[in-house]
Structure formats: C-alpha cells, structure tokens
C-alpha atoms as one frame of an Amber mdcrd trajectory, in Angstrom:
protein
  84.677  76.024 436.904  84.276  75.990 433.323  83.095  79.128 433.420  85.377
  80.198 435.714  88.131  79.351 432.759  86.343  80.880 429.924  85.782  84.321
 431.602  89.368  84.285 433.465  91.547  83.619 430.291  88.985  85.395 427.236
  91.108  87.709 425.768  93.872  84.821 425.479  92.114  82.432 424.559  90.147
  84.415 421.588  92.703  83.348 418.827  91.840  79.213 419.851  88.166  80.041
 419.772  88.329  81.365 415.894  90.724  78.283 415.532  88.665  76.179 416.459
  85.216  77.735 414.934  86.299  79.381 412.646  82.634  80.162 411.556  82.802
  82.700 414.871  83.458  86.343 413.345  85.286  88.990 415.270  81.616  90.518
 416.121  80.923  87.499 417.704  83.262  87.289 419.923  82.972  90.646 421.397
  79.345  89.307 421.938  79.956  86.192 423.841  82.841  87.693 426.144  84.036
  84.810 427.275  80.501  83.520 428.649  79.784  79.800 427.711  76.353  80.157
 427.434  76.850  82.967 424.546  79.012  80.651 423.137  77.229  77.495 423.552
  74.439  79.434 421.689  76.665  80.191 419.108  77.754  76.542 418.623  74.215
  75.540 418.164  73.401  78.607 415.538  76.494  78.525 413.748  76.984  75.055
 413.642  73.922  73.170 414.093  74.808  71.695 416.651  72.185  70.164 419.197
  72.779  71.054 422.685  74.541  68.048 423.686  77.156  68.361 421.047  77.501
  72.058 421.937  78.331  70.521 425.518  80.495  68.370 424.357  82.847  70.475
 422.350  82.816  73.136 424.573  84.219  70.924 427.431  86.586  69.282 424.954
  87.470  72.781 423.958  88.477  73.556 427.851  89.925  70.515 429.153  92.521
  70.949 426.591  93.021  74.189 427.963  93.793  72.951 431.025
C-alpha cells in the first residue's frame, strides 16, 4: 500500500520529499520516481541511516500523508 501511495501521488508529493530531506537533489528524485526502495536507499546513503530507521521515516513520512 505504501507503495501504492508513493508511486500514485510522486509528482505531488516531490516538494514534501525535498522538505523533508532536504539532502535529496533534484537528480535524485528523478532517480527514485516515486519507488520506496530507491528512496529507502537514498535514506540510508544520504543520511546514514540503518535500514530500520530508513523504515521508520519512510512510514512516518506516509502516514502523514494519509
């Protein structure tokens, strides 16, 4: 489902992404394409986030989207 949301609502949702990580660059972005696990990835890179925290803020990211 969360995928679902990410994929379905990408080009809205772009501006929140950069909001929220604002480490993400406009390249990016057209990379991940609204796929989590691009994104995820990026989290972790970017970030240094483990996995888990990746996860975390991710879901965080789209429940309040919902």
């Amino acid at each position: 489902m969360n995928e679902d949301i990410l994929k379905g609502k990408w080009h809205e949702i772009q501006g929140d992404v950069k909001k929220t990580w604002g480490k993400l660059t406009d390249n990016d972005m057209m990379v991940i394409n609204g796929e989590s696990e691009k994104l995820l990835g990026f989290l972790q890179t970017k970030y240094g986030y483990e996995k888990d925290k990746a996860q975390k803020e991710y879901d965080d990211f789209i429940n309040s989207l919902k």
